[in-house]
VOGU-3710 file (C-alpha; in Angstrom, 3 decimals, decimal comma):
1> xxxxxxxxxx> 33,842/-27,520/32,988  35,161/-24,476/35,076  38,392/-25,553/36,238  40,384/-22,644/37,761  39,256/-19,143/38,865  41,475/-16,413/39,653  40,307/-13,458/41,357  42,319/-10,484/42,064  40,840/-7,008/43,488  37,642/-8,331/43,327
11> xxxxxxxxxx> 35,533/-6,262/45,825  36,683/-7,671/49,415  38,985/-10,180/47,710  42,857/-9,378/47,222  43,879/-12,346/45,571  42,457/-15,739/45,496  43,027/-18,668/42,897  40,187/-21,271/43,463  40,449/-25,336/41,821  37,037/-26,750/41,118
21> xxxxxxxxxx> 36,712/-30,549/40,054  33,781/-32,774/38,847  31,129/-33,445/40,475  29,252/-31,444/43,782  31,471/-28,752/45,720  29,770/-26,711/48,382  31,081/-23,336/48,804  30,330/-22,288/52,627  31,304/-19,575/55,012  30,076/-16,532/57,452
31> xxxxxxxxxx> 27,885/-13,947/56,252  29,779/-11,065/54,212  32,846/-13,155/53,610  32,273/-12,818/49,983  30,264/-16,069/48,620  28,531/-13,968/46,719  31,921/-12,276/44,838  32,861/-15,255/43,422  29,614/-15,969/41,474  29,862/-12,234/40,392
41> xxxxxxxxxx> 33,692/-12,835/39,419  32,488/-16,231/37,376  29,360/-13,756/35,884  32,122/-11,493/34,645  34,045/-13,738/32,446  30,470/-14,628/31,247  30,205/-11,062/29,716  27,779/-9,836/32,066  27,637/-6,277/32,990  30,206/-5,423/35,698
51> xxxxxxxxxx> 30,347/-1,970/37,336  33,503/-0,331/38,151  32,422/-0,702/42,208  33,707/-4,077/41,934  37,387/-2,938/41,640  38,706/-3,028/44,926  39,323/0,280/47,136  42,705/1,579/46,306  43,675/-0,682/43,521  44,198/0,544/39,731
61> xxxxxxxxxx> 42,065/-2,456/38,611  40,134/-6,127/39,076  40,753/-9,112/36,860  39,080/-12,420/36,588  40,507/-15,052/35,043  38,751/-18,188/34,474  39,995/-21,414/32,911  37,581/-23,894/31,088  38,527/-27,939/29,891  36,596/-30,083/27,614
71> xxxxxxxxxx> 34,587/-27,449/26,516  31,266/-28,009/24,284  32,032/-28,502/20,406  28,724/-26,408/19,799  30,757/-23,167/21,772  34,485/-24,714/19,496  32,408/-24,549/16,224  30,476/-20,917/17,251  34,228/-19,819/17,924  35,458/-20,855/14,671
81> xxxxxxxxxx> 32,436/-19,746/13,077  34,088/-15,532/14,424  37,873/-16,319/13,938  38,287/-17,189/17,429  40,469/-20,484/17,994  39,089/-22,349/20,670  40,254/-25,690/21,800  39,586/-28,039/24,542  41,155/-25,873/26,940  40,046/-22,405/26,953
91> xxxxxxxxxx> 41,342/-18,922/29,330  39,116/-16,572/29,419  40,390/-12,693/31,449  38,116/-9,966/32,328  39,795/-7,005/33,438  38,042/-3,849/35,220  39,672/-0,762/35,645  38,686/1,969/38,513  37,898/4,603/36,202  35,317/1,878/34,506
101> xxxxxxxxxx> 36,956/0,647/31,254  36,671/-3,269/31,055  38,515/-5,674/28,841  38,383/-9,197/27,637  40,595/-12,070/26,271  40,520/-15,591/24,991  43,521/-17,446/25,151  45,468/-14,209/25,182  43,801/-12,494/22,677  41,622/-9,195/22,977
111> xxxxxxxxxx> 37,977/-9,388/22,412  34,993/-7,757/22,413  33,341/-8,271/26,123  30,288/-9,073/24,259  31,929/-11,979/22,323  32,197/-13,629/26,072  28,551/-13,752/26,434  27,621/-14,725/22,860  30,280/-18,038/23,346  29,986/-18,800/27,096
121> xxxxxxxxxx> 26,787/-17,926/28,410  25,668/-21,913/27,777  28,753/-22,714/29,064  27,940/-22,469/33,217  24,108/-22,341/33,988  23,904/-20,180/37,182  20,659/-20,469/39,835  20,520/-17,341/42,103  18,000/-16,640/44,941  16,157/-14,154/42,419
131> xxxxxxxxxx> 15,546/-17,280/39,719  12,843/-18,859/41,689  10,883/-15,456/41,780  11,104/-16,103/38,323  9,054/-18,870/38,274  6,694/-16,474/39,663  6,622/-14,686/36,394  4,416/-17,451/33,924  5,836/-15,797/30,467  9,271/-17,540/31,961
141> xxxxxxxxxx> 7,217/-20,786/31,809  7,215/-21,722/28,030  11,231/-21,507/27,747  11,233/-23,688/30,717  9,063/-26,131/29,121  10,595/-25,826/25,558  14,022/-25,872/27,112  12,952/-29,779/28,253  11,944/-31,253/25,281  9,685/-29,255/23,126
151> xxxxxxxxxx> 10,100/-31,035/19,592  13,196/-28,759/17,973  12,105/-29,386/14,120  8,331/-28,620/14,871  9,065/-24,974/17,091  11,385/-24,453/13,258  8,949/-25,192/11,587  7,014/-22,515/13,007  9,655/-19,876/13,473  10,094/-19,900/10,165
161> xxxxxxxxxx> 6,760/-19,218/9,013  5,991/-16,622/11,923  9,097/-15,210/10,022  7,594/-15,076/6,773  4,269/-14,140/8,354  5,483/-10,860/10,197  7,877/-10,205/6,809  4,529/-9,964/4,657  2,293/-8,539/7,117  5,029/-5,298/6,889
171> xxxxxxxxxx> 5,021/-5,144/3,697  1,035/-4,727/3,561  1,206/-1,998/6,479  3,590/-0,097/4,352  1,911/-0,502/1,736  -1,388/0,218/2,854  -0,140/3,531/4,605  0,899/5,065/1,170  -2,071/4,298/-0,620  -4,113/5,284/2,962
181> xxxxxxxxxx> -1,963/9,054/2,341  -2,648/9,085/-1,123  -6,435/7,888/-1,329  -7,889/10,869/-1,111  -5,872/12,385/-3,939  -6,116/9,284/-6,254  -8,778/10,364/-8,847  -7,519/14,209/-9,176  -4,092/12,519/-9,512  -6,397/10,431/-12,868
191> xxxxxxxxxx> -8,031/13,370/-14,119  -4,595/15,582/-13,876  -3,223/12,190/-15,879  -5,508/12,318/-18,759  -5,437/15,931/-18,944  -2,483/16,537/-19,584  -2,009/13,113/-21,571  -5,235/13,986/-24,011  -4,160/17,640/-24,428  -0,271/16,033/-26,508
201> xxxxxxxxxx> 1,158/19,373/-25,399  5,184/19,866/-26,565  7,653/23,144/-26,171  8,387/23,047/-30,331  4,485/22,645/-31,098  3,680/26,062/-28,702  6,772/28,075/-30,259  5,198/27,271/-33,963  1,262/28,268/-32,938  2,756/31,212/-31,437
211> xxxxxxxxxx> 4,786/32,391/-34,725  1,824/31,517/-36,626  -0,569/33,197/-34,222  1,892/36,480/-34,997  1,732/36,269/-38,842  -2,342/35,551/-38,739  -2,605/38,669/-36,463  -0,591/41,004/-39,168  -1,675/39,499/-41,861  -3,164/43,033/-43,426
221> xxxxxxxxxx> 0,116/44,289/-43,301  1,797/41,689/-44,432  -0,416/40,946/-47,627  0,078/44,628/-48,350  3,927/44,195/-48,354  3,525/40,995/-50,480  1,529/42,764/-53,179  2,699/46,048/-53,481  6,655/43,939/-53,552  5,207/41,743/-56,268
231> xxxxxxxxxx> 3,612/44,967/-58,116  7,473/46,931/-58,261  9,117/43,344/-59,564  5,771/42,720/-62,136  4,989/46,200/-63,252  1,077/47,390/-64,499  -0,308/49,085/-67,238  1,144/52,370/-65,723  5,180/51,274/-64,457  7,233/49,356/-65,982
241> xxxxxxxxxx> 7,829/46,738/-63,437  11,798/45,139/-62,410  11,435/42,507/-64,178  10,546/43,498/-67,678  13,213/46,526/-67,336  15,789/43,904/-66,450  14,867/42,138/-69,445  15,147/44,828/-71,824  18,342/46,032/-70,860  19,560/42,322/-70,831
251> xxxxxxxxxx> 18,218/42,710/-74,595  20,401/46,205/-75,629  23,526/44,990/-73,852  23,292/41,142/-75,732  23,576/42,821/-79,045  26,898/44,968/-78,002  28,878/42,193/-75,626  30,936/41,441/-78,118  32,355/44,769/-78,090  34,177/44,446/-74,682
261> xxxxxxxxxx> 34,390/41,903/-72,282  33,283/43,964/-69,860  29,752/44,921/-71,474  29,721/40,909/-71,744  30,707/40,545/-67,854  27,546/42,412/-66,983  25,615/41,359/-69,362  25,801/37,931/-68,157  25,822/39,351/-64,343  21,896/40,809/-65,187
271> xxxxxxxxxx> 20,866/37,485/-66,530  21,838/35,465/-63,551  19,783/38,466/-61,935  17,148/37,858/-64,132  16,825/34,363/-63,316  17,208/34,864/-59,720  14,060/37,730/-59,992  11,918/35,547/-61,959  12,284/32,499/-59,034  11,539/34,910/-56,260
281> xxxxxxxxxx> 8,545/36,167/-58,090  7,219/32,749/-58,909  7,663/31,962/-54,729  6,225/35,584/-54,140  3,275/34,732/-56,381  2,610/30,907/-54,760  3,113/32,936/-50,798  0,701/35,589/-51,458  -2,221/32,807/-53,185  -1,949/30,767/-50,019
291> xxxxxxxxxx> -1,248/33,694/-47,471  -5,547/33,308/-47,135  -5,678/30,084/-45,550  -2,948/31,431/-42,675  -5,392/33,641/-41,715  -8,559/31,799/-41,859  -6,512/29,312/-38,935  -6,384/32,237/-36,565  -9,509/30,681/-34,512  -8,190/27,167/-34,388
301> xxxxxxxxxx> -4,668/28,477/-33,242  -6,005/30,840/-30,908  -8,178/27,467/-29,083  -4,904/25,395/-29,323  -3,352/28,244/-27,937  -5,648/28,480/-24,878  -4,942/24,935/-24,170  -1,939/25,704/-23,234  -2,528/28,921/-21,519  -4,865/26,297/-19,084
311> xxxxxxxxxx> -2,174/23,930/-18,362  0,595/26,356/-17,971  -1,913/28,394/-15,273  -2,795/25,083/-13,312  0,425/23,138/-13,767  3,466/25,206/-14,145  4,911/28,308/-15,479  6,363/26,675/-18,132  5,560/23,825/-20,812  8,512/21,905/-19,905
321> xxxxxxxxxx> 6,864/22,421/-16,016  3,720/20,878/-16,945  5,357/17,873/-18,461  7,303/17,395/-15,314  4,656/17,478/-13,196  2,938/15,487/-15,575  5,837/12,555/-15,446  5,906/13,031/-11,958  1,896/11,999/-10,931  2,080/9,259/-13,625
331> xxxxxxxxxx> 4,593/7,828/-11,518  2,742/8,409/-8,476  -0,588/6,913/-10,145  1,495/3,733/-11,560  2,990/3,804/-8,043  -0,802/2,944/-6,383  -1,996/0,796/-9,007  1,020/-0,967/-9,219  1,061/-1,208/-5,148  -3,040/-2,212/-5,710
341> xxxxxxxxxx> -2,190/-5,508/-7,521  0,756/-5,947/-5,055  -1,478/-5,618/-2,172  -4,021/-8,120/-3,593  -0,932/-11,331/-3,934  0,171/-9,992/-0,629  -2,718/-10,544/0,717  -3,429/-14,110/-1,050  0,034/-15,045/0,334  -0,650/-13,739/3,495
351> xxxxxxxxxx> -3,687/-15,927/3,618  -1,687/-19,043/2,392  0,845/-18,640/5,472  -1,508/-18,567/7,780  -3,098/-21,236/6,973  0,170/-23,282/6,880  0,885/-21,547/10,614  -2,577/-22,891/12,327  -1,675/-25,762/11,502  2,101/-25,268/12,734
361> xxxxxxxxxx> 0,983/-23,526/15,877  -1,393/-26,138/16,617  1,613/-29,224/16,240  3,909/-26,741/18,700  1,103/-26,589/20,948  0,581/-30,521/21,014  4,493/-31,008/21,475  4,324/-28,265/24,468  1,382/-30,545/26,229  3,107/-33,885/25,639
371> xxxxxxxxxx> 6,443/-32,601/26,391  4,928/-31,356/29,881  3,230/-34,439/30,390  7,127/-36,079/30,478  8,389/-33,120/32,287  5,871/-32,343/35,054  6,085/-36,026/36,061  10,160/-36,152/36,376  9,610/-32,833/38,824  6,773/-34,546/40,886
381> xxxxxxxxxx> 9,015/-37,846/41,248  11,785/-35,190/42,591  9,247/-32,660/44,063  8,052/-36,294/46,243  11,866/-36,874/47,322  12,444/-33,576/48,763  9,556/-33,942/51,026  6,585/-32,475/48,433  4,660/-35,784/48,502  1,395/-34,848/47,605
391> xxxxxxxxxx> 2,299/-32,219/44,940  0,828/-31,637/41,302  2,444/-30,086/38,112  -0,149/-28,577/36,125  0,200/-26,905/32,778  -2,564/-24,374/32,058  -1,975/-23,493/27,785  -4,498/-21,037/26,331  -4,839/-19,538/22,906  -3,424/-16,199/22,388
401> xxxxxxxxxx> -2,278/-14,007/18,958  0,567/-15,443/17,098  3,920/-14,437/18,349  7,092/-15,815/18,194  7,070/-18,252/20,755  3,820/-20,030/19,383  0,254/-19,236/19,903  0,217/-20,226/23,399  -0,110/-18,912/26,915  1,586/-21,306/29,332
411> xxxxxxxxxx> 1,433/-20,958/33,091  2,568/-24,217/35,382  0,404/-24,119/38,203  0,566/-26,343/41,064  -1,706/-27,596/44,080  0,943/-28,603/47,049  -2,178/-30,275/49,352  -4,223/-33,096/48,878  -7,673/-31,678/47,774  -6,556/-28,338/46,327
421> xxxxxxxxxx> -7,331/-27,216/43,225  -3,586/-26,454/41,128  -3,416/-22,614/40,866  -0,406/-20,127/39,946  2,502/-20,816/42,011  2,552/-17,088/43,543  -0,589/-17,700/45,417  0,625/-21,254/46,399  4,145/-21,942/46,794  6,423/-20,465/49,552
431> xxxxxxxxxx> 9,886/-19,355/49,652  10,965/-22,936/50,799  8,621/-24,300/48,142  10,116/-22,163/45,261  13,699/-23,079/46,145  12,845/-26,889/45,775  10,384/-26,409/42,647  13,185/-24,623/40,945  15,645/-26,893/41,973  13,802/-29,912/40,719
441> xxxxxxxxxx> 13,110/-28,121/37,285  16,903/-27,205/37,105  17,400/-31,125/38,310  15,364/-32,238/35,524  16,559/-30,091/32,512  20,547/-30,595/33,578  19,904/-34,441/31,666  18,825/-32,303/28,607  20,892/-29,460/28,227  24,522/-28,937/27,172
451> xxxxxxxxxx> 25,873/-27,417/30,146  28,028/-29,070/31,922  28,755/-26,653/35,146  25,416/-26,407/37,494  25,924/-23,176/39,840  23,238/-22,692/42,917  23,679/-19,953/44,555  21,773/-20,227/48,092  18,880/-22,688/46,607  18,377/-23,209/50,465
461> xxxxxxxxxx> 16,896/-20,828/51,227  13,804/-21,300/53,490  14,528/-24,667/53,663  15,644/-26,768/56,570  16,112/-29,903/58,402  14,918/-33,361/56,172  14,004/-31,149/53,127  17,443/-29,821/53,219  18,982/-33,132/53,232  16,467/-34,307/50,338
471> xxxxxxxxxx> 18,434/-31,111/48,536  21,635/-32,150/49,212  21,055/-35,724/47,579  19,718/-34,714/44,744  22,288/-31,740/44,174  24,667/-35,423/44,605  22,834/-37,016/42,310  22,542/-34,270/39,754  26,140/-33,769/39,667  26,482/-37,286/38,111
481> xxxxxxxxxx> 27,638/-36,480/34,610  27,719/-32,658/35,575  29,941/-30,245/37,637  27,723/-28,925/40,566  28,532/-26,070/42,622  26,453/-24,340/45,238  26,837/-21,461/47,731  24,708/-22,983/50,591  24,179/-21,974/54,297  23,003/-25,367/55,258
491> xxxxxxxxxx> 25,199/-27,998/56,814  23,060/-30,954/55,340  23,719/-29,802/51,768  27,350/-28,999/52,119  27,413/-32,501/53,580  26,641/-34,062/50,667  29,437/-32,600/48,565  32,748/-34,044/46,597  34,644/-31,049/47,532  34,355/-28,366/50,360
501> xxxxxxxxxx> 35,666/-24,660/49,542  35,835/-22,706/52,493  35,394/-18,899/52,256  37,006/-16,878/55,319  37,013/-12,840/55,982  39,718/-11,820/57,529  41,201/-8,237/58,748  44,423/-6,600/60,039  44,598/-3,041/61,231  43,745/-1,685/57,952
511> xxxxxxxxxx> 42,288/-3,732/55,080  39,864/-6,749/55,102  40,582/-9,733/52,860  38,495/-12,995/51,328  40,412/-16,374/51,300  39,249/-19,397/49,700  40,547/-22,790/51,404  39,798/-26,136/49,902  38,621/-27,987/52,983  40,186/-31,488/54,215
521> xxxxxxxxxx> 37,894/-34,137/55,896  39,060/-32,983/59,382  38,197/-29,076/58,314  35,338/-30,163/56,780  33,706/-31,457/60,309  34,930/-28,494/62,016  32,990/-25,941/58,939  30,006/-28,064/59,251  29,779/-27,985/63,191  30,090/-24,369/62,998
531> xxxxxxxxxx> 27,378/-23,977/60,456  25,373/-26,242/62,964  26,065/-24,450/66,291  27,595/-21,182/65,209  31,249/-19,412/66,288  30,904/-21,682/69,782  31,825/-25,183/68,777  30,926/-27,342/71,131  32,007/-31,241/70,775  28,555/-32,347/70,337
541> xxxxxxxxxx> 28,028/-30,300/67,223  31,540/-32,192/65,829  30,277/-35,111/66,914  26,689/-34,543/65,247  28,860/-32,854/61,724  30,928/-36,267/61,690  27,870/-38,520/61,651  25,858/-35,699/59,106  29,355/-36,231/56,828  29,321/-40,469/57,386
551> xxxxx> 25,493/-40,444/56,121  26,717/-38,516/53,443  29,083/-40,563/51,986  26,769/-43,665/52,597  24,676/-42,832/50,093
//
């Protein structure tokens, strides 16, 4: 529960430190005296957006600090769950500065200002004038509903598998717009495949045609060379060739190497020659007999040859180019087939979810109806006590295309007259009507929700005399169990409340100021008689505040 608020430089208000208790306090005063900066001061240490307007005029900067006990274990364990320690008792500061900056702390420690919202914004549930236009908007309607009792485990159930659902169903769109970009390119991208696959192209295989290609194309020459080197080493029937000189002068020095050892030393030196001459001339020989079939491959080398000519013109200037682009489509081929036989389980589990969410969807929607059934009959029971007798709750739930909320399209509509047929509660209901529909729907989900501090902030609004009073019992009642606290212009509500908090403008010759006065039972007929009569008290409006204040407390 909210315990202690303190306000300083706060718009209007100086310095105020406000005590709230259990149960219903009424916050009352005259128009402008700042009601309405108080639930902006408790919206601030909620983490909502606060603009720098708020600080007030001349001072460096507004603070709000707001003190919670026996706070909710599920807001202790979120706490824990971000390093934050968090007890039973809890103070919470917002600070403002005038040039915009804002601040936050737990217990003394510096926070985010977003950490505020994500741990207290379940802690105080706060009804302003511009919530029952809400109920004007139907897509509101469904967390209304859910919020009273839509089976928890089922609405899982299907979150998860909406989850799963939307996770696949991106994965084929992504998948689907490559292979939609790459479709039309997908059977050159096969035929540039097995082109260059079938052709076996390599660098080392196009630097040996080419060498070939060159001895093939001077092979005249070169057979000429061959010959006419073999003729000078062989000799013919007219010179006497190099190697049958060599030999005979091998022949005249072996008979005189014993004369010298030098005549030996080159006698054996011309031998070695000898042998080495006879070897080359046996390799000569075998070169020149096969030199033909070199030549007789100059066709087939020039068509292997133009192969690569092809592929070099289309693919790249290079061999090493066309292999590149070569490993590069493969990829881009595997890429679509292998995203083909993705696309196909995709699409088989794809079909398996959904069939698993129909179902789902179908149990949520059956919850939704049978948890409205329980719902729309606690708000007609209230909607009957504050003077809505012959009102009826009607839930209107149509199919619509899975989203995350369900499959369904839930309006409430209502019929306030005997007779009338229920329609949507903008063409029905009136600003009166609104306040007490919303105020019995926020009646009926206090029992179910964690919150423990109710804040309404003018749910009077077009409401007056009996109806009023019917609103200021139930607010009573509601506060049972809760901490209630409403803004309220209407002396039968404030009536009804454990604790009066007075809110009172005042000025001197230069500055206005806010003060917030916890109201005895003496002050408390005097506030109420004004609220009845106005600024001009007269004794019949104390008298007529005393007996509104003893009906009160009879109840």
């Amino acid at each position: 529960m909210l315990s202690e608020l303190i306000i300083e430089n706060v718009a209007v208000i100086k310095k105020a430190h406000i005590n709230f208790a259990d149960g219903f306090t009424a916050l009352t005063g005259e128009t402008g005296a700042g009601k309405s900066i108080i639930i902006d001061s408790i919206n601030a240490v909620l983490g909502d957006r606060v603009s720098k307007s708020i600080v007030r005029t001349g001072a460096q900067k507004a603070s709000v600090v707001a003190v919670f006990e026996n706070i909710n274990k599920s807001i202790i364990e979120k706490a824990a769950e971000m390093d934050i320690d968090i007890s039973d008792e809890c103070i919470v500061t917002r600070q403002i500065t005038a040039d915009g900056k804002s601040t936050a702390r737990i217990n003394s420690v510096p926070c985010p200002v977003s950490v505020l919202k994500t741990l207290f914004s379940n802690a105080i549930n706060i009804h302003g004038q511009h919530d029952s236009q809400s109920l004007l908007t139907p897509s509101k309607h469904i967390d209304i509903l859910d919020s009273f009792g839509t089976d928890g485990a089922v609405k899982a159930t299907y979150s998860e598998l909406y989850n799963q659902y939307v996770d696949i169903s991106s994965q084929i769109s992504e998948i689907e717009s490559i292979n939609k970009d790459k479709k039309d390119s997908l059977d050159l991208l096969a035929f540039q495949v097995d082109e260059i696959e079938n052709a076996n192209i390599s660098p080392e295989e196009e630097a040996d045609l080419l060498k070939e290609r060159k001895i093939a194309r001077d092979s005249e020459k070169i057979i000429s060379a061959l010959n006419q080197s073999y003729g000078y080493l062989s000799g013919d029937d007219d010179n006497i060739g190099v190697l049958s000189g060599l030999s005979e002068a091998c022949a005249y020095l072996s008979d005189i190497v014993s004369y010298s050892d030098t005549i030996n030393s080159i006698n054996e030196s011309l031998n070695d020659s000898l042998s080495v001459i006879q070897d080359s001339m046996y390799d000569l020989k075998n070169y020149i007999d096969d030199f033909d079939s070199d030549v007789s491959r100059l066709d087939e080398i020039e068509d292997r040859l133009d192969v690569y000519y092809k592929l070099k013109n289309k693919y790249g200037p290079t061999v090493s180019d066309v292999l590149n682009y070569y490993n590069k489509i493969k990829n881009d081929l595997d890429t679509i087939e292998f995203a083909r036989e993705k696309l196909e389980k995709l699409y088989s589990e794809r079909d398996m979810i959904l069939d698993k969410l129909a179902i789902s969807a179908d149990r949520l929607t059956q919850s939704r109806k049978e948890t409205f059934d329980r719902m729309a009959s606690e708000i007609q029971a209230s909607l009957r006590f504050l003077n809505m007798p012959n009102v009826k709750f009607v839930l209107s739930c149509e199919k619509k295309t899975y989203s995350k909320d369900g499959q369904d399209s839930i309006e409430f509509l209502i019929s306030t007259n005997k007779g009338e047929e229920p329609k949507p509660l903008s063409k029905i209901a009136s600003g009166g009507e609104l306040s007490r529909i919303m105020l019995a729907i926020k009646s009926v989900l206090a029992e179910k929700e964690e919150t423990y501090t109710l804040i309404f902030d003018e749910i009077d609004t077009g409401v007056s005399g009996s109806a009023a009073t019917k609103i200021g019992k139930l607010l009573k009642e509601t506060s049972k169990g809760k901490q209630v606290l409403c803004v309220t212009h209407s002396a039968q509500i404030a009536a009804f409340s454990d604790n009066h908090l007075y809110i009172e403008k005042q000025s001197d010759s230069e500055n206005t100021f806010t003060n917030v006065k916890l109201l005895n039972d003496t002050e408390r007929i005097r506030e109420i008689a004004r609220i009845i009569s106005g600024d001009n008290i007269s004794e019949t409006a104390l008298k007529n505040a005393e007996e509104m204040l003893e009906y009160a407390h009879s109840m």
